[in-house]
CHARMM internal coordinates of N, CA and C (Angstrom, degrees):
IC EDIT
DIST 1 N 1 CA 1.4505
DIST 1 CA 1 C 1.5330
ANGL 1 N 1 CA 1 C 111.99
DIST 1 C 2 N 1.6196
ANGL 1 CA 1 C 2 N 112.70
DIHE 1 N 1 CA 1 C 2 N -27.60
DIST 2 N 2 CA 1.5409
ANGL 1 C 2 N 2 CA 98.44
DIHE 1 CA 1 C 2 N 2 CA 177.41
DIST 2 CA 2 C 1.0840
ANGL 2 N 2 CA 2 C 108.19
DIHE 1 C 2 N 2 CA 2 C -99.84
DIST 2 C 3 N 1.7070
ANGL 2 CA 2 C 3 N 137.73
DIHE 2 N 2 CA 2 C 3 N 26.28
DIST 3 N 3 CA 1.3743
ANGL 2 C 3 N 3 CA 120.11
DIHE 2 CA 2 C 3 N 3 CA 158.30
DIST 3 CA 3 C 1.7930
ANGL 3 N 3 CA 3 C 98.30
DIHE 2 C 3 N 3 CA 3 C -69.62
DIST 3 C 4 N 1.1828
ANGL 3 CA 3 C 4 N 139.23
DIHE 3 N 3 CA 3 C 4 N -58.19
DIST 4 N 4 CA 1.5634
ANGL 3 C 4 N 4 CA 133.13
DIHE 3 CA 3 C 4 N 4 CA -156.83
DIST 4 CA 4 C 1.7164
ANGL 4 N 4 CA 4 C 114.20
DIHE 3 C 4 N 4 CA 4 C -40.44
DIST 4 C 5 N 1.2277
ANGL 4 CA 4 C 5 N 108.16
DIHE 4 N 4 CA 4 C 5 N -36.04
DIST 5 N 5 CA 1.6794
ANGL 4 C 5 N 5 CA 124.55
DIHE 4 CA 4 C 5 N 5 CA 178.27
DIST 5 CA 5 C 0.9134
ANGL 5 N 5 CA 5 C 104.97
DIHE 4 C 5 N 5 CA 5 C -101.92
DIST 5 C 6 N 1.5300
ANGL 5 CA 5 C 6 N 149.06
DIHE 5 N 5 CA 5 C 6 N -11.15
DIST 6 N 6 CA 1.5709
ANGL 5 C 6 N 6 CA 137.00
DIHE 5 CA 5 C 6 N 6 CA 153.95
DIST 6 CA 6 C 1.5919
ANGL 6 N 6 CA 6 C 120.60
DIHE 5 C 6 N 6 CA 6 C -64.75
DIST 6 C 7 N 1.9011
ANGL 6 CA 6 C 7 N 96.40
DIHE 6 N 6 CA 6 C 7 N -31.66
DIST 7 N 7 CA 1.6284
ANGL 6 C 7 N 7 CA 96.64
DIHE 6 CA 6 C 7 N 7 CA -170.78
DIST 7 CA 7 C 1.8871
ANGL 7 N 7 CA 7 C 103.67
DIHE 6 C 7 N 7 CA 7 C -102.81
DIST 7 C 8 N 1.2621
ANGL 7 CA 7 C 8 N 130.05
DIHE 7 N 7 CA 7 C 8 N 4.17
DIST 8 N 8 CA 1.4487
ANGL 7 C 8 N 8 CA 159.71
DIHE 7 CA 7 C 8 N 8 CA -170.29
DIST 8 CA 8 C 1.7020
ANGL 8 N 8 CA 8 C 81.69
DIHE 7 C 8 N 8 CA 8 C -87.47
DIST 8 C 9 N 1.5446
ANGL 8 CA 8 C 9 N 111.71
DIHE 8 N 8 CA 8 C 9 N -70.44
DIST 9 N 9 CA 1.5498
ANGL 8 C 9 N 9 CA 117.23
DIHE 8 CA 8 C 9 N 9 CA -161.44
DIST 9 CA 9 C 2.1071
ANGL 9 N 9 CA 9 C 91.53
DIHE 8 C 9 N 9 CA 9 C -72.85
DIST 9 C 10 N 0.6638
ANGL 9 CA 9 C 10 N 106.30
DIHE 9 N 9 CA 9 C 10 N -45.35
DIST 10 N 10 CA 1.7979
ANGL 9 C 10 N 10 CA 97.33
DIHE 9 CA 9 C 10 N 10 CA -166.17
DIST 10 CA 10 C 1.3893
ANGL 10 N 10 CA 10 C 103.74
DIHE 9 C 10 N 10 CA 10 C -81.51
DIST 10 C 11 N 1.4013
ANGL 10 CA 10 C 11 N 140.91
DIHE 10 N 10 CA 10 C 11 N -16.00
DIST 11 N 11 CA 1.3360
ANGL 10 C 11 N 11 CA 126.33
DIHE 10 CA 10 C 11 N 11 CA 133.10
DIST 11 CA 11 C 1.1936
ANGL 11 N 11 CA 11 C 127.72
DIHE 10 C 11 N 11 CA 11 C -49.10
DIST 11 C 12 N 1.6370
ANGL 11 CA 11 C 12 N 127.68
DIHE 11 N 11 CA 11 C 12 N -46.79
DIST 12 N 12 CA 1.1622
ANGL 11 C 12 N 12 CA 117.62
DIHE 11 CA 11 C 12 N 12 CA 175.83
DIST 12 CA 12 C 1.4715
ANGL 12 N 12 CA 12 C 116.24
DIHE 11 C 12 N 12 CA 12 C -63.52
DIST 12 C 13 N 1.0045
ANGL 12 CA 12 C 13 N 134.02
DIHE 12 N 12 CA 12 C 13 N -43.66
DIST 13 N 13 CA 1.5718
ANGL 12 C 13 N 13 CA 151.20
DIHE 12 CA 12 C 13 N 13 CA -164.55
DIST 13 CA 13 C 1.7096
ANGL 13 N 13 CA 13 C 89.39
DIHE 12 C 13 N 13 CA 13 C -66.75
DIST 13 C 14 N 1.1493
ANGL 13 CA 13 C 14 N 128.08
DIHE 13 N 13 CA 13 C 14 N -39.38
DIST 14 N 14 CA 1.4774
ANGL 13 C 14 N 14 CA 128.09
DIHE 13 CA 13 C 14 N 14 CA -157.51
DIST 14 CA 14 C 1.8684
ANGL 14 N 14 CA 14 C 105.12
DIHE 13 C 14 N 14 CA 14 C -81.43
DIST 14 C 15 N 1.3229
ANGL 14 CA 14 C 15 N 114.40
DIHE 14 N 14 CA 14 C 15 N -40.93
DIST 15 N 15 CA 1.5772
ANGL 14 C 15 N 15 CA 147.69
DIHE 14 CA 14 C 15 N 15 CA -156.81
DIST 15 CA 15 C 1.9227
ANGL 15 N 15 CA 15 C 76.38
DIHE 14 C 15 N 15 CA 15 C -92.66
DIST 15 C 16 N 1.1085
ANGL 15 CA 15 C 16 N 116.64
DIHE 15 N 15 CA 15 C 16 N -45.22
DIST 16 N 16 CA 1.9336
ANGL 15 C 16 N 16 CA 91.32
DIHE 15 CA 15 C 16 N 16 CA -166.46
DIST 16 CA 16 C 1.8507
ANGL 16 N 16 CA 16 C 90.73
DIHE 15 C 16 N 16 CA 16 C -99.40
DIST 16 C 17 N 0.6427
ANGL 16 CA 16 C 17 N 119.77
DIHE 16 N 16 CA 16 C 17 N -6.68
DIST 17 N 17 CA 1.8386
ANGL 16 C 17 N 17 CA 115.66
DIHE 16 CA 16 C 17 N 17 CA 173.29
DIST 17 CA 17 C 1.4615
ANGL 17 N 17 CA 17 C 81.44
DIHE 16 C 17 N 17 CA 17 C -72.75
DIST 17 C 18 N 1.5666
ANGL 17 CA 17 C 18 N 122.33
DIHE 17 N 17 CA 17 C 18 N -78.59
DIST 18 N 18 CA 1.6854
ANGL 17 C 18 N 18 CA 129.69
DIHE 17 CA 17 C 18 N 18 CA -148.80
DIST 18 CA 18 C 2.0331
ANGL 18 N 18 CA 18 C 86.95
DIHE 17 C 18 N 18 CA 18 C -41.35
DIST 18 C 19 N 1.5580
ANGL 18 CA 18 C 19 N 107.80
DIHE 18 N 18 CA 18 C 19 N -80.83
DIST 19 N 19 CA 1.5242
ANGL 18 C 19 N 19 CA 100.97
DIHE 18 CA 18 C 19 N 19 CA -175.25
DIST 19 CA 19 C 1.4120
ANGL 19 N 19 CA 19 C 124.84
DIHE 18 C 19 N 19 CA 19 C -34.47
DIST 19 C 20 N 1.4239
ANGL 19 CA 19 C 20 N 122.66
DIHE 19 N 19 CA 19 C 20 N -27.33
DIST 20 N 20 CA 1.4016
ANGL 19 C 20 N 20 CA 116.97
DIHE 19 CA 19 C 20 N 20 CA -167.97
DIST 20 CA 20 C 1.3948
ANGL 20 N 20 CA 20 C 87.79
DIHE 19 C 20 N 20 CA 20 C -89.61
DIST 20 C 21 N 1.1017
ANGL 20 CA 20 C 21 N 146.82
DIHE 20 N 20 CA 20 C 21 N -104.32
DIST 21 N 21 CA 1.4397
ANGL 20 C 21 N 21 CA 165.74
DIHE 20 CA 20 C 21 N 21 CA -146.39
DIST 21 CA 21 C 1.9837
ANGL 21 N 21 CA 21 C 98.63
DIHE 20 C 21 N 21 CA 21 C -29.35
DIST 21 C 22 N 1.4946
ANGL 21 CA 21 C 22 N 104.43
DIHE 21 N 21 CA 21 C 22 N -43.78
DIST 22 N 22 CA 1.2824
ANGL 21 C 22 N 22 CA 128.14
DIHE 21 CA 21 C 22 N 22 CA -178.20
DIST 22 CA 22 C 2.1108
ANGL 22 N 22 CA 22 C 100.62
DIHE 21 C 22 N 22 CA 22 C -54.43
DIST 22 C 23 N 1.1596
ANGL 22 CA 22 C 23 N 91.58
DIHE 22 N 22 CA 22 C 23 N -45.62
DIST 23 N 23 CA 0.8533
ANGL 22 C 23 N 23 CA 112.01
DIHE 22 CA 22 C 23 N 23 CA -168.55
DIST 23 CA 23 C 1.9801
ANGL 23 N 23 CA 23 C 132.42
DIHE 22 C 23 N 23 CA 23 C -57.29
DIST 23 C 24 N 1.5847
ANGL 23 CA 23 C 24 N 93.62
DIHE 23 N 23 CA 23 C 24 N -34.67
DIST 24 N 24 CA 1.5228
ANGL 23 C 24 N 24 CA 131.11
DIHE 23 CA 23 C 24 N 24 CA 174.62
DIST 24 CA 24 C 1.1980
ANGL 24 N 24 CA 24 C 99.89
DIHE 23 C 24 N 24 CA 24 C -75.66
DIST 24 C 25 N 1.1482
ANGL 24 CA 24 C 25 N 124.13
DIHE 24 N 24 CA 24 C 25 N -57.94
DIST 25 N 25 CA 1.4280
ANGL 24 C 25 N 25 CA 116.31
DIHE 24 CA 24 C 25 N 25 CA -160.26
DIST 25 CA 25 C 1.6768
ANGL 25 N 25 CA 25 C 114.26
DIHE 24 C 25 N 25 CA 25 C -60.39
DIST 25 C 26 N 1.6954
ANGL 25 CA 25 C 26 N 111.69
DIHE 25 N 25 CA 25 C 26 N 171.90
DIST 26 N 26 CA 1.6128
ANGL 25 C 26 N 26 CA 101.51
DIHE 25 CA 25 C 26 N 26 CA 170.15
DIST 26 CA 26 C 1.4270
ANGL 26 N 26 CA 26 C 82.94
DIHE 25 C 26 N 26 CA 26 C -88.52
DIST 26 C 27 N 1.7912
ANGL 26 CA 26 C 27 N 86.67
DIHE 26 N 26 CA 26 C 27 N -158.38
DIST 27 N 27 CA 1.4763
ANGL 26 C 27 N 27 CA 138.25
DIHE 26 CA 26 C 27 N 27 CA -176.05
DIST 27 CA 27 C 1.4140
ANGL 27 N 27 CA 27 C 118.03
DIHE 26 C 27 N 27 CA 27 C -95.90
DIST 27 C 28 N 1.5225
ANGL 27 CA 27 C 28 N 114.20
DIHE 27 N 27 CA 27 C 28 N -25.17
DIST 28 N 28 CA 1.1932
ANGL 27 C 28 N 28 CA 132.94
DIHE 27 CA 27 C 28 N 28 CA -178.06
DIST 28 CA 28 C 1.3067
ANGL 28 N 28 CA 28 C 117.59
DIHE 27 C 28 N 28 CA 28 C -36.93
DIST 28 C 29 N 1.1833
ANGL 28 CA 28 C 29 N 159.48
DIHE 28 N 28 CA 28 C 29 N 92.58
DIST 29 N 29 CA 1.5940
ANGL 28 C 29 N 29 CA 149.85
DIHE 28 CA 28 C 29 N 29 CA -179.38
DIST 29 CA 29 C 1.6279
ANGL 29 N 29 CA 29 C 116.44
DIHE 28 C 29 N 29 CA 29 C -47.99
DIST 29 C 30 N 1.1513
ANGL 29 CA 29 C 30 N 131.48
DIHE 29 N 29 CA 29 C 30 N 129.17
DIST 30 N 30 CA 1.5829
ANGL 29 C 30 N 30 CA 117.09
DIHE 29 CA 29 C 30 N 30 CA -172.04
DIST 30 CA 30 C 1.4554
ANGL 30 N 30 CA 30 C 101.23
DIHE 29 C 30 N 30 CA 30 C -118.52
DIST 30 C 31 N 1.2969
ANGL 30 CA 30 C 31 N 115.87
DIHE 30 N 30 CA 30 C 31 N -15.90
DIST 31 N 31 CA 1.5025
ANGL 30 C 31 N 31 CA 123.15
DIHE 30 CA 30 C 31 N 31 CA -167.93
DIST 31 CA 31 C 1.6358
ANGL 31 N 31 CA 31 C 111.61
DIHE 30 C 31 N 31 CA 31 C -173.88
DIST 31 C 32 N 1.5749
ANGL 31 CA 31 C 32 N 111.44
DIHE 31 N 31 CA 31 C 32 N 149.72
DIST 32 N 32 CA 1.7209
ANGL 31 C 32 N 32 CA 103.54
DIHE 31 CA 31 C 32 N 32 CA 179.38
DIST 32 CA 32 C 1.6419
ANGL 32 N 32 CA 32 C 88.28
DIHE 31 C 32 N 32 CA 32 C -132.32
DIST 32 C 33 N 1.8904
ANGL 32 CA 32 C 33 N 93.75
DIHE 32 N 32 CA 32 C 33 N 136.61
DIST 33 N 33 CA 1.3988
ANGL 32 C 33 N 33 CA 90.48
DIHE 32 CA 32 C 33 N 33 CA 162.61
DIST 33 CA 33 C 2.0292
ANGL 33 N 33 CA 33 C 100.83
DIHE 32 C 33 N 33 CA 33 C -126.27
DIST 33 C 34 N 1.6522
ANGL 33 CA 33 C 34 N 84.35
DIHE 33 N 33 CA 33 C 34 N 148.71
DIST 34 N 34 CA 2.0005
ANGL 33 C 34 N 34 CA 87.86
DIHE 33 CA 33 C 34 N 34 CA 178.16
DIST 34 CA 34 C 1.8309
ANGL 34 N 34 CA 34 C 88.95
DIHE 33 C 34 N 34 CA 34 C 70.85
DIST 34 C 35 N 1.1032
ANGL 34 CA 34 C 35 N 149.59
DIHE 34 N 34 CA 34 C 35 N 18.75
DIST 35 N 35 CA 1.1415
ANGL 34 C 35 N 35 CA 125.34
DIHE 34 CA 34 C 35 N 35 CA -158.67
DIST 35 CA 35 C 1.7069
ANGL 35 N 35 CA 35 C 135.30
DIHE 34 C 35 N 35 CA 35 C 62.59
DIST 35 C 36 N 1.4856
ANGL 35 CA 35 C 36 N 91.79
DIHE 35 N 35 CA 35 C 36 N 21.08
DIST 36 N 36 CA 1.6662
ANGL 35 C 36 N 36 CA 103.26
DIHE 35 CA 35 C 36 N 36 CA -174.24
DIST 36 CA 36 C 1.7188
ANGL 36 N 36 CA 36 C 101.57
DIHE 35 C 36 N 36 CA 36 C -107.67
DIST 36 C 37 N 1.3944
ANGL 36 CA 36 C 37 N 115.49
DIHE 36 N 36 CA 36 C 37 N 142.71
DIST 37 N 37 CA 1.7270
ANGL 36 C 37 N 37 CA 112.86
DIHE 36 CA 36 C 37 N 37 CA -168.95
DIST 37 CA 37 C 1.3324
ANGL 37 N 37 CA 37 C 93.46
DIHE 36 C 37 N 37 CA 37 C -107.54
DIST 37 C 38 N 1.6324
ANGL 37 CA 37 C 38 N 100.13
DIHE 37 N 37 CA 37 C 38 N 124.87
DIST 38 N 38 CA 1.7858
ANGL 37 C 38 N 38 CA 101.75
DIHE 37 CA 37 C 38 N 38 CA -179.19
DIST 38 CA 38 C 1.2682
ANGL 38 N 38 CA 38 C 82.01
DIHE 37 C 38 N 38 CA 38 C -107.56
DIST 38 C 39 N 1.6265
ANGL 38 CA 38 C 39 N 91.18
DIHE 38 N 38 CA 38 C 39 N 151.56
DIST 39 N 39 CA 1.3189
ANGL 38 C 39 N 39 CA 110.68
DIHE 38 CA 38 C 39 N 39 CA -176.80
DIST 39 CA 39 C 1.8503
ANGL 39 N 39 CA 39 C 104.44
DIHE 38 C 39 N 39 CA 39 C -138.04
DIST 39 C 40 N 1.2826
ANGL 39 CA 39 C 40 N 113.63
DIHE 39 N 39 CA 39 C 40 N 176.01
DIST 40 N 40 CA 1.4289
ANGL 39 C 40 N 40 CA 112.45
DIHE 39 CA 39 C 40 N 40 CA -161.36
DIST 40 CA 40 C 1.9708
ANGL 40 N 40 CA 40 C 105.90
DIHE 39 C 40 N 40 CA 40 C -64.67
DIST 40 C 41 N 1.3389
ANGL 40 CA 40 C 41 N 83.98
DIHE 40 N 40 CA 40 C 41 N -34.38
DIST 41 N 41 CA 1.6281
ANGL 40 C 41 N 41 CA 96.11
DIHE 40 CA 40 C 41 N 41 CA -167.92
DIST 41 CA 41 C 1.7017
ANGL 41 N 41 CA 41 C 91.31
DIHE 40 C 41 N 41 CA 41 C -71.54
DIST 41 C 42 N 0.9661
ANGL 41 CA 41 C 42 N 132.78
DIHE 41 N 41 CA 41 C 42 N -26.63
DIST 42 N 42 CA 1.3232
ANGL 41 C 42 N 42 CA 124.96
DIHE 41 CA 41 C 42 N 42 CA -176.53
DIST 42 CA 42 C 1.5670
ANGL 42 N 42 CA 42 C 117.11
DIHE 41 C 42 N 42 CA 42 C -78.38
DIST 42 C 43 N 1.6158
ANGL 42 CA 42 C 43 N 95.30
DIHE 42 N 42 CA 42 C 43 N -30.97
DIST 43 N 43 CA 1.7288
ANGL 42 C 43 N 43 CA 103.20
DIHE 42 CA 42 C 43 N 43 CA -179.48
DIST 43 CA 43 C 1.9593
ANGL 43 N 43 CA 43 C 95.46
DIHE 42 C 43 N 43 CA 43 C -76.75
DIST 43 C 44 N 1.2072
ANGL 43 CA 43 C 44 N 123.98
DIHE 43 N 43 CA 43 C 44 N -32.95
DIST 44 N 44 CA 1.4017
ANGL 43 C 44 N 44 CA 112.64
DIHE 43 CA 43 C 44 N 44 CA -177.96
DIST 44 CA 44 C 1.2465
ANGL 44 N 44 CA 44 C 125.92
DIHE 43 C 44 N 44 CA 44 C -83.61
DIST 44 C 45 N 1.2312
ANGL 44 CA 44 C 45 N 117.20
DIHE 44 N 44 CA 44 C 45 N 3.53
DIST 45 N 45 CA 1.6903
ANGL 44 C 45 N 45 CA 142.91
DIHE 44 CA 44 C 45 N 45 CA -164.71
DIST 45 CA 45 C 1.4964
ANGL 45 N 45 CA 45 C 88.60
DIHE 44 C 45 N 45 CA 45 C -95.44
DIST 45 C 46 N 1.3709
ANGL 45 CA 45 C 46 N 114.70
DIHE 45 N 45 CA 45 C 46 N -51.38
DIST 46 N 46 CA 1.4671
ANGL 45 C 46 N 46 CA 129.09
DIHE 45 CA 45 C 46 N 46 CA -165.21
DIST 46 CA 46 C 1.6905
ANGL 46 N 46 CA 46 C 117.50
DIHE 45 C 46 N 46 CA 46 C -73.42
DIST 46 C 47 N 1.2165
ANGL 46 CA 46 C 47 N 81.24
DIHE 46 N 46 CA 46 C 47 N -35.86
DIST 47 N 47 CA 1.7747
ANGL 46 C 47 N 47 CA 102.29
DIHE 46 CA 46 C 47 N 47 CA 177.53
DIST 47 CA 47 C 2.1447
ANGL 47 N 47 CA 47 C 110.14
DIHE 46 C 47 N 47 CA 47 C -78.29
DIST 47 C 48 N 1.0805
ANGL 47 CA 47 C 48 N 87.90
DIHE 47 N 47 CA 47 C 48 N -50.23
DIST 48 N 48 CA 1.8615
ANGL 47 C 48 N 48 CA 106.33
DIHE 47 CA 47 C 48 N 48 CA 165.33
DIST 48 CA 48 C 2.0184
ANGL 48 N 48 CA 48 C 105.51
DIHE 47 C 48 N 48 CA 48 C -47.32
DIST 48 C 49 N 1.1385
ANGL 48 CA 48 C 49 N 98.61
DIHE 48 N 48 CA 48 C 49 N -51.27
DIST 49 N 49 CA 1.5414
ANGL 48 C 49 N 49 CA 112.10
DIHE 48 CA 48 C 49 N 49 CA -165.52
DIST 49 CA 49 C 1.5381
ANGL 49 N 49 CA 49 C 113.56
DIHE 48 C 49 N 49 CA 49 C -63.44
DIST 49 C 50 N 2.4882
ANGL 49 CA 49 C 50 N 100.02
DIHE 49 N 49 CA 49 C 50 N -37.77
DIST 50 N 50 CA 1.0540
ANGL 49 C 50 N 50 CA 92.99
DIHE 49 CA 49 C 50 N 50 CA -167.77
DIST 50 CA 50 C 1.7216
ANGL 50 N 50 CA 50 C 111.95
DIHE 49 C 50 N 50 CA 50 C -88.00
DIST 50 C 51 N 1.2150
ANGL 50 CA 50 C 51 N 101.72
DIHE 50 N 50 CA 50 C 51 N -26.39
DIST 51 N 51 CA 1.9789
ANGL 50 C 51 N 51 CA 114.80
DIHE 50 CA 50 C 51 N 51 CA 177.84
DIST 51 CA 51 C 2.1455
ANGL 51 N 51 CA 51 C 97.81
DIHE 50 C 51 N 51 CA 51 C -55.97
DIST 51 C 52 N 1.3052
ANGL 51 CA 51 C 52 N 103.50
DIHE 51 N 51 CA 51 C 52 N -34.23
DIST 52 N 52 CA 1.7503
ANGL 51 C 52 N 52 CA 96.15
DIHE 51 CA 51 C 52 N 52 CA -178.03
DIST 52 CA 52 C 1.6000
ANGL 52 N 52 CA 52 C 109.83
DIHE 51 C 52 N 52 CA 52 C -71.78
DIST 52 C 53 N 1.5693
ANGL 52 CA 52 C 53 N 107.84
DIHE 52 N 52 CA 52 C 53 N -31.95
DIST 53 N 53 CA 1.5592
ANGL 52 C 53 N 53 CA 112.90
DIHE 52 CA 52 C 53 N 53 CA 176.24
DIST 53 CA 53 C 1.2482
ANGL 53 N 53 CA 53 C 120.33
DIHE 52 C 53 N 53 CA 53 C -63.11
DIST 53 C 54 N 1.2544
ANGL 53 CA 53 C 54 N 108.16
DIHE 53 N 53 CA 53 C 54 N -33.40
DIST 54 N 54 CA 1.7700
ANGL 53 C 54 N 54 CA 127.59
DIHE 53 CA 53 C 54 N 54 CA -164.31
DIST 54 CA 54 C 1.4069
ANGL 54 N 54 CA 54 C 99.23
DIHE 53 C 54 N 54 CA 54 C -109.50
DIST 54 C 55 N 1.1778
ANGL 54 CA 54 C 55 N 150.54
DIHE 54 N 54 CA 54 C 55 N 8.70
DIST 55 N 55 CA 1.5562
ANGL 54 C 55 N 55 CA 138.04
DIHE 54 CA 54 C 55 N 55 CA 99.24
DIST 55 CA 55 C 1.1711
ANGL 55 N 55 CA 55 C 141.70
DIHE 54 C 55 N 55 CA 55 C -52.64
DIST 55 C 56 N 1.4480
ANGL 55 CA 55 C 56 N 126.14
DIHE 55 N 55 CA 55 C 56 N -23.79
DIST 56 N 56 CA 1.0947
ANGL 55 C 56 N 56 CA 127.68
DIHE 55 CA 55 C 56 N 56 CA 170.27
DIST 56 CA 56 C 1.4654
ANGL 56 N 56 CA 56 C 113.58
DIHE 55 C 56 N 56 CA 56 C -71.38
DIST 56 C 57 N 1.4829
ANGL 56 CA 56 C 57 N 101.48
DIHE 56 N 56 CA 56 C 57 N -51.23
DIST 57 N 57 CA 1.4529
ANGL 56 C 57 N 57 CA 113.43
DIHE 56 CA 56 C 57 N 57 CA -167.32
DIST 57 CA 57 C 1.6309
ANGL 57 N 57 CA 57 C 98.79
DIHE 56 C 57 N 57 CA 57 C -65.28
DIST 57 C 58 N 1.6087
ANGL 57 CA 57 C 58 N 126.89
DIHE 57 N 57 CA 57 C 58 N -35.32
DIST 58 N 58 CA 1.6754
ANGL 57 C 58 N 58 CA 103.62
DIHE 57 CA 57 C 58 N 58 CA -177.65
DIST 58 CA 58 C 1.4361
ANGL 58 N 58 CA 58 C 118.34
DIHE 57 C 58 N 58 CA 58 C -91.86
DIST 58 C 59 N 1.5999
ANGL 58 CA 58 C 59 N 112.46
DIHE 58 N 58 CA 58 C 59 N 18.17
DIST 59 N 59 CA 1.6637
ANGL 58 C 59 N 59 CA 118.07
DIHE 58 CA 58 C 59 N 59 CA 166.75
DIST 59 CA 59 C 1.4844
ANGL 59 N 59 CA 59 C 81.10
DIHE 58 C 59 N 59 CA 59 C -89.21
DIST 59 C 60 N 1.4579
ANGL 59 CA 59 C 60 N 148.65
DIHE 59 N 59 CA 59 C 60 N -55.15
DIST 60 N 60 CA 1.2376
ANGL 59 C 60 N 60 CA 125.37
DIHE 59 CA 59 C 60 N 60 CA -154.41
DIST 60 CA 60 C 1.7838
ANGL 60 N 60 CA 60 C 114.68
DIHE 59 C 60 N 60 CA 60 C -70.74
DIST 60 C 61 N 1.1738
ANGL 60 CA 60 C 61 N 75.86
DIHE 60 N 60 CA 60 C 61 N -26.19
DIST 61 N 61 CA 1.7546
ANGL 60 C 61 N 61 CA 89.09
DIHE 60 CA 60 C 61 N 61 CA -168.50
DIST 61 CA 61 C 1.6177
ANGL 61 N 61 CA 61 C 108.26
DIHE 60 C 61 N 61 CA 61 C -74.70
DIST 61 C 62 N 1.4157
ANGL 61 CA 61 C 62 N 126.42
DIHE 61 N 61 CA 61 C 62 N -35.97
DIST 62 N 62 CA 1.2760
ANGL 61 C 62 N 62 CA 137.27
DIHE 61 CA 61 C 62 N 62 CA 141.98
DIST 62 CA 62 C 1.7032
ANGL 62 N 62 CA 62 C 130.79
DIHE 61 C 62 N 62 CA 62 C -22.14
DIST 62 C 63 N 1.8379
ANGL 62 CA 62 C 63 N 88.68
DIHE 62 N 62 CA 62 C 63 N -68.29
DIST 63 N 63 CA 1.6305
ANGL 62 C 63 N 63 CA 97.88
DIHE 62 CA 62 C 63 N 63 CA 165.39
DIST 63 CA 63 C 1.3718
ANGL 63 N 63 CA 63 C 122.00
DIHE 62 C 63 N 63 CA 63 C -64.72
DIST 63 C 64 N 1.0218
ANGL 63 CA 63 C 64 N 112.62
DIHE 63 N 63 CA 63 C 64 N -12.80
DIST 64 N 64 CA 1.9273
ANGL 63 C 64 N 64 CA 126.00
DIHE 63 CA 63 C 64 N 64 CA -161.64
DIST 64 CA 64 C 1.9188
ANGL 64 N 64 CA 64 C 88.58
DIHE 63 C 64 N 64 CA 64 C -87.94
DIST 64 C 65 N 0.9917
ANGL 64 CA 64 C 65 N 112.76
DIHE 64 N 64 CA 64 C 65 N -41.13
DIST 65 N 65 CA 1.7630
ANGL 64 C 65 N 65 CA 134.57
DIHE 64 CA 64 C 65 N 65 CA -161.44
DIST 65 CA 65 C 1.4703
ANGL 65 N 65 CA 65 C 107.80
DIHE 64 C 65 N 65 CA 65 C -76.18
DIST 65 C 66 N 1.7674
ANGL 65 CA 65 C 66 N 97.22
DIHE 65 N 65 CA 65 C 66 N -55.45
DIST 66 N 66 CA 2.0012
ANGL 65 C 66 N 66 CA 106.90
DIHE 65 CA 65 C 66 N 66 CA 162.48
DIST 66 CA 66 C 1.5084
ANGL 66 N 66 CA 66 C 95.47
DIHE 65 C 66 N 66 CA 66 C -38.48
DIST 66 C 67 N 1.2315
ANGL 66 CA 66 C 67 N 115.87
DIHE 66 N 66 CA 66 C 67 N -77.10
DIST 67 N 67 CA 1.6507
ANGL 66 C 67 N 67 CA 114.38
DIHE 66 CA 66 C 67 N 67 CA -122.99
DIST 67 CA 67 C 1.6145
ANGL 67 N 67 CA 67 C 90.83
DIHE 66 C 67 N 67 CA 67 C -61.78
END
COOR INIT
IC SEED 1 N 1 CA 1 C
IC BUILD
């Protein structure tokens, strides 16, 4: 029963990191890949996304380790 409000809270936490971090960066283009313009806010969006992934995954990996 408390996965629904564990993964409710680590979506939310993930969605206001992506906006905030997104948020710092410019507009400036530094590089295009496929024809896509990355920009700083996009590299920190990405970086935001991956520290929220790689918390989740070492509470599971933790619980996986308990049992």
């Amino acid at each position: 029963m408390a996965s629904v409000p564990a993964a409710t809270v680590t979506f939310t936490m993930a969605v206001a990191n992506i906006d905030y971090l997104s948020g710092l960066g410019s507009t400036h283009t530094y590089f295009e890949v496929a024809g896509v313009a990355i920009t700083r806010a996009d590299i920190l969006a990405s970086l935001g996304l991956g520290i929220d992934l790689i918390m989740i995954f070492s509470a599971l990996a933790m619980y996986e380790w308990a049992r």
